[in-house]
KOLZASE-316849 format. One record per residue: x, y negated, z of N, C-alpha, C in turn. Coordinates in nm, 3 decimals. Each point is the difference from the previous one (the first is absolute). Layout:
REM KOLZASE-316849
<pt><n_xx>X</n_xx><n_yy>Y</n_yy><n_zz>Z</n_zz><ca_xx>X</ca_xx><ca_yy>Y</ca_yy><ca_zz>Z</ca_zz><c_xx>X</c_xx><c_yy>Y</c_yy><c_zz>Z</c_zz></pt>
...
END
This chain:
REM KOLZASE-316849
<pt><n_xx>10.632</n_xx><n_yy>-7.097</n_yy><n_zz>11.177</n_zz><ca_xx>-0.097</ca_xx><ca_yy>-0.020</ca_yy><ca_zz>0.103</ca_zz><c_xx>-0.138</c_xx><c_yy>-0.018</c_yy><c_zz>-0.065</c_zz></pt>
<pt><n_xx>-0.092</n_xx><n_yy>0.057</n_yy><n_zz>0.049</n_zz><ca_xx>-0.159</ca_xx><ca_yy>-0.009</ca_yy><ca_zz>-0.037</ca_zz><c_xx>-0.049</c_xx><c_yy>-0.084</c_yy><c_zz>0.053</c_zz></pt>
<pt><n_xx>-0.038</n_xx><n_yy>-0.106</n_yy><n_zz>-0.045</n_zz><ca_xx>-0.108</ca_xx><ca_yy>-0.138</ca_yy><ca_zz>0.034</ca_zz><c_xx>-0.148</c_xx><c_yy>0.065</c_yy><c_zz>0.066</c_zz></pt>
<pt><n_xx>-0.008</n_xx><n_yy>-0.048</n_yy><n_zz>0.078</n_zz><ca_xx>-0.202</ca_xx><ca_yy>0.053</ca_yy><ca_zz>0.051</ca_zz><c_xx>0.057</c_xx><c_yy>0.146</c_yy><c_zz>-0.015</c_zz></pt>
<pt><n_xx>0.053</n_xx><n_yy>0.040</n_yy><n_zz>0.059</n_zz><ca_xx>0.015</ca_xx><ca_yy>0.155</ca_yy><ca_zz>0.029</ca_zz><c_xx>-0.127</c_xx><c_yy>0.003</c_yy><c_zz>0.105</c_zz></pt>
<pt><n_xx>-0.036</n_xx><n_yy>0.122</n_yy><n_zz>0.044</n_zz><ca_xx>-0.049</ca_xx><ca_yy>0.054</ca_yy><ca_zz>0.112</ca_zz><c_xx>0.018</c_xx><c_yy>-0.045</c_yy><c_zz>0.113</c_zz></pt>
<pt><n_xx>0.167</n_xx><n_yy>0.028</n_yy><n_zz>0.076</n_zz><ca_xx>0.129</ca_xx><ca_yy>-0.051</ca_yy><ca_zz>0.045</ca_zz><c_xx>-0.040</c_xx><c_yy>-0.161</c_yy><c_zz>0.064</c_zz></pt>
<pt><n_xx>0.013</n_xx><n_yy>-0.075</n_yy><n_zz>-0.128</n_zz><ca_xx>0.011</ca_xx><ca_yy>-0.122</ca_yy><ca_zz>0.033</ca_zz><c_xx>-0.149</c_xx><c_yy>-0.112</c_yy><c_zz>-0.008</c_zz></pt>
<pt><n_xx>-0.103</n_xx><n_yy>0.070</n_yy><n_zz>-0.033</n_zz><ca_xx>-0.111</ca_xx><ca_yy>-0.055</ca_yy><ca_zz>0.025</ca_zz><c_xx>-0.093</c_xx><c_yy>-0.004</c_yy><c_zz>0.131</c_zz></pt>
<pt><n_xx>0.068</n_xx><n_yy>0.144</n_yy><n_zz>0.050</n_zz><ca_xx>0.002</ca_xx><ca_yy>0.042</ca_yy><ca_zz>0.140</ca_zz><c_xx>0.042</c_xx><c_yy>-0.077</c_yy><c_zz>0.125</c_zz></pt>
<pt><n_xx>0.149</n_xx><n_yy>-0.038</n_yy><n_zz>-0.024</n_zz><ca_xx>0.095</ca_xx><ca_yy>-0.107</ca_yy><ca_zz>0.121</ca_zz><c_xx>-0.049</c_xx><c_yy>-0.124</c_yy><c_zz>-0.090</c_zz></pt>
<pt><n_xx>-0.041</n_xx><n_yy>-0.046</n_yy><n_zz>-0.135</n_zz><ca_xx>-0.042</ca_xx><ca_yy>-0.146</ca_yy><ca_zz>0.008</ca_zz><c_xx>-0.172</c_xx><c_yy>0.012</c_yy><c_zz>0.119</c_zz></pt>
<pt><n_xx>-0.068</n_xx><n_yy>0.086</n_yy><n_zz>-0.009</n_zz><ca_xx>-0.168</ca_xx><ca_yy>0.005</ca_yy><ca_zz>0.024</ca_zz><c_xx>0.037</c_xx><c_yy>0.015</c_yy><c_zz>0.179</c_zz></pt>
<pt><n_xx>0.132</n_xx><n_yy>0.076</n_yy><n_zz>0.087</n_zz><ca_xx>0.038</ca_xx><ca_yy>-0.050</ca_yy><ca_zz>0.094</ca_zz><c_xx>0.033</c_xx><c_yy>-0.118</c_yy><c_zz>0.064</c_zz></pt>
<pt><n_xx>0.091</n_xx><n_yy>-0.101</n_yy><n_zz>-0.092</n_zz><ca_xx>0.071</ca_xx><ca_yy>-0.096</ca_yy><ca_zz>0.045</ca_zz><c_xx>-0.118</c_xx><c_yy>-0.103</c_yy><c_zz>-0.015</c_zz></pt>
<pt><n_xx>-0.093</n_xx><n_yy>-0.032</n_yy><n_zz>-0.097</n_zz><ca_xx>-0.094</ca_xx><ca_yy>-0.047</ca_yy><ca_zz>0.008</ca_zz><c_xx>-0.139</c_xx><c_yy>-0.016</c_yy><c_zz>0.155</c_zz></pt>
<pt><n_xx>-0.026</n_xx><n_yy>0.149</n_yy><n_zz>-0.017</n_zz><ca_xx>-0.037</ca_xx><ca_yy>-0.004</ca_yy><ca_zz>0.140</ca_zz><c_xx>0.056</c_xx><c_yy>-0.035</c_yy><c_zz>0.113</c_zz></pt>
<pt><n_xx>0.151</n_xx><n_yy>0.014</n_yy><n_zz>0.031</n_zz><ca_xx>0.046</ca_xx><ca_yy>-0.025</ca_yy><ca_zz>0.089</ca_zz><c_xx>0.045</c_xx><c_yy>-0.152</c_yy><c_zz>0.041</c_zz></pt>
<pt><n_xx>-0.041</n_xx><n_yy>-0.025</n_yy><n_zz>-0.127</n_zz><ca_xx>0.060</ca_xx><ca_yy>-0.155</ca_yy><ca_zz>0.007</ca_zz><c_xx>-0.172</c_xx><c_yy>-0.092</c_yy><c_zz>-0.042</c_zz></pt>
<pt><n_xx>-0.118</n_xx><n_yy>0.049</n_yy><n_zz>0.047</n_zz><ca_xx>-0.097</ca_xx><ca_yy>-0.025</ca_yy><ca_zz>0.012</ca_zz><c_xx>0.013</c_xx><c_yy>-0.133</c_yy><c_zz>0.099</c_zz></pt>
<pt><n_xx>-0.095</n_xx><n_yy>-0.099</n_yy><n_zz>0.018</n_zz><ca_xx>-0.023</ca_xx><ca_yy>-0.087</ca_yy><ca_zz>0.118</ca_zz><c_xx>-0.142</c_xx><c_yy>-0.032</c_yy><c_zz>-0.001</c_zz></pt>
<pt><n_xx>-0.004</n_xx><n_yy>0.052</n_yy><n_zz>0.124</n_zz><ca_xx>-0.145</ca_xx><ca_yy>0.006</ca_yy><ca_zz>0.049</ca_zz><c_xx>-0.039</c_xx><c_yy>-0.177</c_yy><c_zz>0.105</c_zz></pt>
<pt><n_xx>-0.115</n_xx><n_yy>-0.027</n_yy><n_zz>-0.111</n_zz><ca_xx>-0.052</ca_xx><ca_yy>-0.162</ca_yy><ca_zz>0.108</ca_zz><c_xx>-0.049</c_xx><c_yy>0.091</c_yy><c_zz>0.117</c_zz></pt>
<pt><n_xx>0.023</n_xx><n_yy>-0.132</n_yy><n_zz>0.113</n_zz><ca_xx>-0.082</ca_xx><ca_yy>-0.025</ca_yy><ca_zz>0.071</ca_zz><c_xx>-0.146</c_xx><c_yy>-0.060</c_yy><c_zz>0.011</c_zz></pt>
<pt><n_xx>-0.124</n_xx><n_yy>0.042</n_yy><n_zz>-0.002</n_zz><ca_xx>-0.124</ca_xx><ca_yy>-0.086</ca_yy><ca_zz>0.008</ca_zz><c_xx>-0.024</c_xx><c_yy>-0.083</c_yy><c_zz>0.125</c_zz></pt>
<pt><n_xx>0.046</n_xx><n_yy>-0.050</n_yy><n_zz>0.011</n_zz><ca_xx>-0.004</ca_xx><ca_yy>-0.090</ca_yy><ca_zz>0.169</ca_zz><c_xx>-0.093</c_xx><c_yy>-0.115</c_yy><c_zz>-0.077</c_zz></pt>
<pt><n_xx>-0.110</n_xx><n_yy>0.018</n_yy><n_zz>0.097</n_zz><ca_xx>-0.068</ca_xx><ca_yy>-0.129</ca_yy><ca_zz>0.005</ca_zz><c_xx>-0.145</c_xx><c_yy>0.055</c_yy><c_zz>-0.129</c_zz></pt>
<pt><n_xx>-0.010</n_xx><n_yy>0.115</n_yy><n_zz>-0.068</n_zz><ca_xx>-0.078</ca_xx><ca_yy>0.042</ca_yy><ca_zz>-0.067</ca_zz><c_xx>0.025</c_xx><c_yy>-0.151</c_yy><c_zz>-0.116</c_zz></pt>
<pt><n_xx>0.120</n_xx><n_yy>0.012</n_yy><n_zz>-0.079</n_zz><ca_xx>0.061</ca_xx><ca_yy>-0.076</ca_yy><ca_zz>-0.097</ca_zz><c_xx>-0.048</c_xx><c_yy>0.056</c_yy><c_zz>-0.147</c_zz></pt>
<pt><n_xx>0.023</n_xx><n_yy>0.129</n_yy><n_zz>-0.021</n_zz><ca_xx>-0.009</ca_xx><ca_yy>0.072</ca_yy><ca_zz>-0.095</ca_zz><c_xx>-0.136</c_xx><c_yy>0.069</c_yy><c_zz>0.013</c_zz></pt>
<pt><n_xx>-0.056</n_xx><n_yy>-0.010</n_yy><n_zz>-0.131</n_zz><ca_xx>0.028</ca_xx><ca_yy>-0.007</ca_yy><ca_zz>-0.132</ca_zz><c_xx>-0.026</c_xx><c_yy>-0.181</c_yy><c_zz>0.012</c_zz></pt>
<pt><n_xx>0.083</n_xx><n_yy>-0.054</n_yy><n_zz>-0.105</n_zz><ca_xx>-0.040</ca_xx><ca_yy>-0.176</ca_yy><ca_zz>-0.017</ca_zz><c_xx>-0.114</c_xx><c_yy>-0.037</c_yy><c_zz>-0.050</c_zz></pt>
<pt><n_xx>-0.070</n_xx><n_yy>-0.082</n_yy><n_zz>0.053</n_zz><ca_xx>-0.106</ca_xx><ca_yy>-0.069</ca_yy><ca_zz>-0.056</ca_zz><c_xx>0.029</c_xx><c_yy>-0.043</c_yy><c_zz>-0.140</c_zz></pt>
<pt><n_xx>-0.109</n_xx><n_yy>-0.009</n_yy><n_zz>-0.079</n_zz><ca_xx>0.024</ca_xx><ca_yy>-0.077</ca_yy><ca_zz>-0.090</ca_zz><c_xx>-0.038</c_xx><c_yy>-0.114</c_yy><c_zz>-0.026</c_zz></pt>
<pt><n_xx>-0.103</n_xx><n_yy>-0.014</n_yy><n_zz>0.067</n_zz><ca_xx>-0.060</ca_xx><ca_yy>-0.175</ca_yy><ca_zz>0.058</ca_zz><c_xx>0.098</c_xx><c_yy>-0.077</c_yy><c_zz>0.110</c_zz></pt>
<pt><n_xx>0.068</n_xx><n_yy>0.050</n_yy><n_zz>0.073</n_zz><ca_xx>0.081</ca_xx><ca_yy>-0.079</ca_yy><ca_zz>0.061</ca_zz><c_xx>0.154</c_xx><c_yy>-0.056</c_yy><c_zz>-0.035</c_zz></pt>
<pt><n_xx>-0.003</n_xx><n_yy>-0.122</n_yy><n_zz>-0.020</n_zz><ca_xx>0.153</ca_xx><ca_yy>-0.009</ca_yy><ca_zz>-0.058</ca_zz><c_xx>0.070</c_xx><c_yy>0.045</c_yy><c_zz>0.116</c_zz></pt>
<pt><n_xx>0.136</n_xx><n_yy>0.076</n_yy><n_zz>-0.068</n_zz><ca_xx>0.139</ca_xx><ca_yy>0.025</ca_yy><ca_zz>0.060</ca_zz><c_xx>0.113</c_xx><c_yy>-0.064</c_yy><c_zz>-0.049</c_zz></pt>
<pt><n_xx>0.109</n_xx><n_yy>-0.017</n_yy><n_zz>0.076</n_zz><ca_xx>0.086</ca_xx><ca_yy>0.028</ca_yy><ca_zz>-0.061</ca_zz><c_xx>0.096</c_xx><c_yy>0.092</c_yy><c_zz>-0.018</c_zz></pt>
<pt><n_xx>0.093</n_xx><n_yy>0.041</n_yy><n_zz>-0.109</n_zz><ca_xx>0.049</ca_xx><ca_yy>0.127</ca_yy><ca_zz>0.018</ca_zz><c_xx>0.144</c_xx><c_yy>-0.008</c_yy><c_zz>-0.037</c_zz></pt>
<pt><n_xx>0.118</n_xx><n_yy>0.068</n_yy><n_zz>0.057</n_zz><ca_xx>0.149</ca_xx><ca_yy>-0.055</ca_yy><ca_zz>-0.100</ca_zz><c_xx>0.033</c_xx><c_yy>0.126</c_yy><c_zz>-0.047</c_zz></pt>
<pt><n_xx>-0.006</n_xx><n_yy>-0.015</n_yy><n_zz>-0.179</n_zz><ca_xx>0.093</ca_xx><ca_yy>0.126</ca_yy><ca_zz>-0.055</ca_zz><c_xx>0.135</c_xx><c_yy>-0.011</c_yy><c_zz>-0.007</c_zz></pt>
<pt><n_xx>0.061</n_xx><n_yy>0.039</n_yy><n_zz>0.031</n_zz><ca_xx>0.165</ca_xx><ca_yy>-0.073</ca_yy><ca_zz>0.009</ca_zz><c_xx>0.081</c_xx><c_yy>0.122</c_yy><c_zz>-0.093</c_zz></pt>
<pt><n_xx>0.152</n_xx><n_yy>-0.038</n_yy><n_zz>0.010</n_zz><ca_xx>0.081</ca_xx><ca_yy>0.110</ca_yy><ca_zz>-0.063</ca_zz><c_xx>0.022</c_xx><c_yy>0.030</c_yy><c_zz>-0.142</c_zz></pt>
<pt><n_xx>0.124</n_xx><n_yy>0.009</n_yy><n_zz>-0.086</n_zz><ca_xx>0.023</ca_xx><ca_yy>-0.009</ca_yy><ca_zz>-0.078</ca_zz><c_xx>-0.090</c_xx><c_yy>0.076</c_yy><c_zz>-0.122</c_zz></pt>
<pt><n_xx>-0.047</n_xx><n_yy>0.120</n_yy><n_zz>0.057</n_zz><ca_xx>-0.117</ca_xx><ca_yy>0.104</ca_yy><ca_zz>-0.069</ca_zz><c_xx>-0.170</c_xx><c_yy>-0.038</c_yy><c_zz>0.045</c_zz></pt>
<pt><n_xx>-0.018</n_xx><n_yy>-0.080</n_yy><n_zz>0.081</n_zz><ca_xx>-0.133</ca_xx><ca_yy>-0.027</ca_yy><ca_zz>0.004</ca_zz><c_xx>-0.079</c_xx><c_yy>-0.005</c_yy><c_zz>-0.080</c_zz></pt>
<pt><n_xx>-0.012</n_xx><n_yy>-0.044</n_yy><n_zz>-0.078</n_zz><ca_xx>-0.069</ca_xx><ca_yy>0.010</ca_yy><ca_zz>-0.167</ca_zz><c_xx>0.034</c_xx><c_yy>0.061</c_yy><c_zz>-0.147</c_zz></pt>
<pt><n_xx>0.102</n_xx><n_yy>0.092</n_yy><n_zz>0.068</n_zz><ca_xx>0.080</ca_xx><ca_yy>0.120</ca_yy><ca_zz>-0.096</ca_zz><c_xx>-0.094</c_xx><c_yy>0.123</c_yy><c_zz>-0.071</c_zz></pt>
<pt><n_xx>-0.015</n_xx><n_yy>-0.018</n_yy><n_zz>-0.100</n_zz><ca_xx>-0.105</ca_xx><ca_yy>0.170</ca_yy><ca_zz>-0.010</ca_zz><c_xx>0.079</c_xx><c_yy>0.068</c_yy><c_zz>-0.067</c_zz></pt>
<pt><n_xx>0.109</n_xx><n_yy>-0.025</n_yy><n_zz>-0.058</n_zz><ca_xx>0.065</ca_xx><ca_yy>0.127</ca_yy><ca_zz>-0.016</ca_zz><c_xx>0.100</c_xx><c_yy>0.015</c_yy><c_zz>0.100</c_zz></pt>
<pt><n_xx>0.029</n_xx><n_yy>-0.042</n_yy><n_zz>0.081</n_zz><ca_xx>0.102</ca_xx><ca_yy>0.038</ca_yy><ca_zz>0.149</ca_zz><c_xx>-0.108</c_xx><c_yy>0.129</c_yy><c_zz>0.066</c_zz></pt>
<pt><n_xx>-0.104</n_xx><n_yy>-0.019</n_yy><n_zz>0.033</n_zz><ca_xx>-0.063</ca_xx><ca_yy>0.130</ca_yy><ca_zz>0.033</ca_zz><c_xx>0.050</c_xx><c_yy>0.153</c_yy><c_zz>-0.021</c_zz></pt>
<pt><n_xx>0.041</n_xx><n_yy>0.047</n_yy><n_zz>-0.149</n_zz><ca_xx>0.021</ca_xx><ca_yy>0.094</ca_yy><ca_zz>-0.024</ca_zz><c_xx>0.176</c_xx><c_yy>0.031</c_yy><c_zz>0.013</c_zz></pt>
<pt><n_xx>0.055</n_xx><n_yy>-0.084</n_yy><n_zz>-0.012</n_zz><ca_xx>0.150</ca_xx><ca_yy>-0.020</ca_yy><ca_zz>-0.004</ca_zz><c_xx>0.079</c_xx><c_yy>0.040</c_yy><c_zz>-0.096</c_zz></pt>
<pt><n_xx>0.139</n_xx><n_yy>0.030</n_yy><n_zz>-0.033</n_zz><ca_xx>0.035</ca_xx><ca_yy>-0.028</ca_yy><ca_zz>-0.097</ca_zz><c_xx>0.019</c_xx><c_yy>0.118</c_yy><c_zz>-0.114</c_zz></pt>
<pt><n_xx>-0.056</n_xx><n_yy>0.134</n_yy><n_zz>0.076</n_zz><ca_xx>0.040</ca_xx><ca_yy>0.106</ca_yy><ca_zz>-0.099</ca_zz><c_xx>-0.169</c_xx><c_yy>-0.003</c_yy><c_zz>-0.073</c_zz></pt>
<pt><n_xx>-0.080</n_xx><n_yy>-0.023</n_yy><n_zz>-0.006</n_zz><ca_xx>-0.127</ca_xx><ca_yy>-0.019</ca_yy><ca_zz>-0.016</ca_zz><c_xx>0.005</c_xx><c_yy>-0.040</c_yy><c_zz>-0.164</c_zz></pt>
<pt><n_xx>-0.088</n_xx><n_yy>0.060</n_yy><n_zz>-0.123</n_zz><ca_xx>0.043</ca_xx><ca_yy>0.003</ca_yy><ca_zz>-0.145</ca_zz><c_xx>-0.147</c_xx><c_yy>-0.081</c_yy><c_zz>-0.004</c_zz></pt>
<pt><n_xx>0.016</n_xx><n_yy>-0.055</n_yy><n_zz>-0.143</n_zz><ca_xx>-0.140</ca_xx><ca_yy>-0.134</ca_yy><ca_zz>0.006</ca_zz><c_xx>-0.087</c_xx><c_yy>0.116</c_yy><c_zz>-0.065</c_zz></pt>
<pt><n_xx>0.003</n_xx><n_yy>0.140</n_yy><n_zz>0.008</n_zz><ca_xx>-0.073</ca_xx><ca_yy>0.081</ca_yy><ca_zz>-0.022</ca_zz><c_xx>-0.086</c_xx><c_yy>0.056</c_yy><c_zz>0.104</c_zz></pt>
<pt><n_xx>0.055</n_xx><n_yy>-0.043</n_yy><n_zz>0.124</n_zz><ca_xx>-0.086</ca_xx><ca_yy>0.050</ca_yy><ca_zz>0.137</ca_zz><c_xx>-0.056</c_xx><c_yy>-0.120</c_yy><c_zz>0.031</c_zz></pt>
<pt><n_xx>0.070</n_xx><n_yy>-0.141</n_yy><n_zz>-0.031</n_zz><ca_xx>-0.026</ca_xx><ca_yy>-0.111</ca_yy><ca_zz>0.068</ca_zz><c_xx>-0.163</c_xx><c_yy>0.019</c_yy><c_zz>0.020</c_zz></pt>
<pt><n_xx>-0.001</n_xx><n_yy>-0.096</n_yy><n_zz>0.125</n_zz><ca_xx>-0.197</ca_xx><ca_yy>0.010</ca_yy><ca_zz>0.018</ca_zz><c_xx>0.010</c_xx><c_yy>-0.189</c_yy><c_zz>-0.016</c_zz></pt>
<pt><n_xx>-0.106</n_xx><n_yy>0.003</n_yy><n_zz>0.062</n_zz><ca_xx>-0.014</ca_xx><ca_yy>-0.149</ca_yy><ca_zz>0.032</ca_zz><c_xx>-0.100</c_xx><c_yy>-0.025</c_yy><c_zz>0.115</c_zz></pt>
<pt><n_xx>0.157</n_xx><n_yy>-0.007</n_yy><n_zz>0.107</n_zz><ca_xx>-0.085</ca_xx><ca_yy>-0.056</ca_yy><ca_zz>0.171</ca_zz><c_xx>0.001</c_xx><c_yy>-0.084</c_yy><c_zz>0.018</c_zz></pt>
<pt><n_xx>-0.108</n_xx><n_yy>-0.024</n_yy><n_zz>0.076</n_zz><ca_xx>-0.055</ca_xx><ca_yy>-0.169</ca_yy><ca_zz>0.037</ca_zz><c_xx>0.097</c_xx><c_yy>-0.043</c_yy><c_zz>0.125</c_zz></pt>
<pt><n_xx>0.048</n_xx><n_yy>-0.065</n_yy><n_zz>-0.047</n_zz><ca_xx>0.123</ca_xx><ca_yy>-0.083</ca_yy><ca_zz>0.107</ca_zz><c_xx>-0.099</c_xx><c_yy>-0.077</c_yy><c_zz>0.114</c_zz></pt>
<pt><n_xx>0.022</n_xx><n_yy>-0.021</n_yy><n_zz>0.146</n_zz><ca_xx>-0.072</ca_xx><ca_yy>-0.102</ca_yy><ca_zz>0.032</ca_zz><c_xx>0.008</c_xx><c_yy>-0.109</c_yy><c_zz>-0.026</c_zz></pt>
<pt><n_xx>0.021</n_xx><n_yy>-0.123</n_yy><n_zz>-0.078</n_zz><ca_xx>0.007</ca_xx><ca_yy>-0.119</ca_yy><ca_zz>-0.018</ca_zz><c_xx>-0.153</c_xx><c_yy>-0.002</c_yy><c_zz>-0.116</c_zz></pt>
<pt><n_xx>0.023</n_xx><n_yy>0.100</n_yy><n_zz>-0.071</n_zz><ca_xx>-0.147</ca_xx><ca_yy>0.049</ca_yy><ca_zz>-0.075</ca_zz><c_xx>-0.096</c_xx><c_yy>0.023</c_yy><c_zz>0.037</c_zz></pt>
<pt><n_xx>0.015</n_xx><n_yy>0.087</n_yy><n_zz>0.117</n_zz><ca_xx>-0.140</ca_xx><ca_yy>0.034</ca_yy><ca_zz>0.059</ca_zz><c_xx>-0.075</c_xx><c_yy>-0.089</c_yy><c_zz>0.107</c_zz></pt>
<pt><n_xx>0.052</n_xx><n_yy>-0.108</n_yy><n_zz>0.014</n_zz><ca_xx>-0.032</ca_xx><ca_yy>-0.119</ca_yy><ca_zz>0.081</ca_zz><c_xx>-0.064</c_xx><c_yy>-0.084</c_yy><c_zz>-0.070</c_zz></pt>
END
């Protein structure tokens, strides 16, 4: 089997989109202030994961380095 084939970069760049979640702006929320305190909950076992992003066939030769949100807060 070919890793990052054509094939399979294709149905990952699908399942991604499809498994997209789109906010709601109710209440003109977004984008956050940065003068106003919030509070915010990152929850979940990967919340502050940066290598869970890419998953597990991913070689520390592609690795990138994404900003998790617990960072960008």
């Amino acid at each position: 089997m070919q890793i990052r084939s054509a094939a399979h970069l294709a149905l990952s760049r699908r399942v991604a989109t499809e498994s997209l979640v789109l906010l709601e702006n109710k209440n003109k929320t977004l984008p956050l202030s940065a003068t106003t305190k919030r509070k915010i909950a990152v929850v979940g076992p990967f919340a502050d994961c940066q290598s869970c992003y890419f998953g597990e066939s991913t070689t520390s030769s592609q690795a990138r380095s994404p900003v998790v949100i617990p960072m960008a807060l």
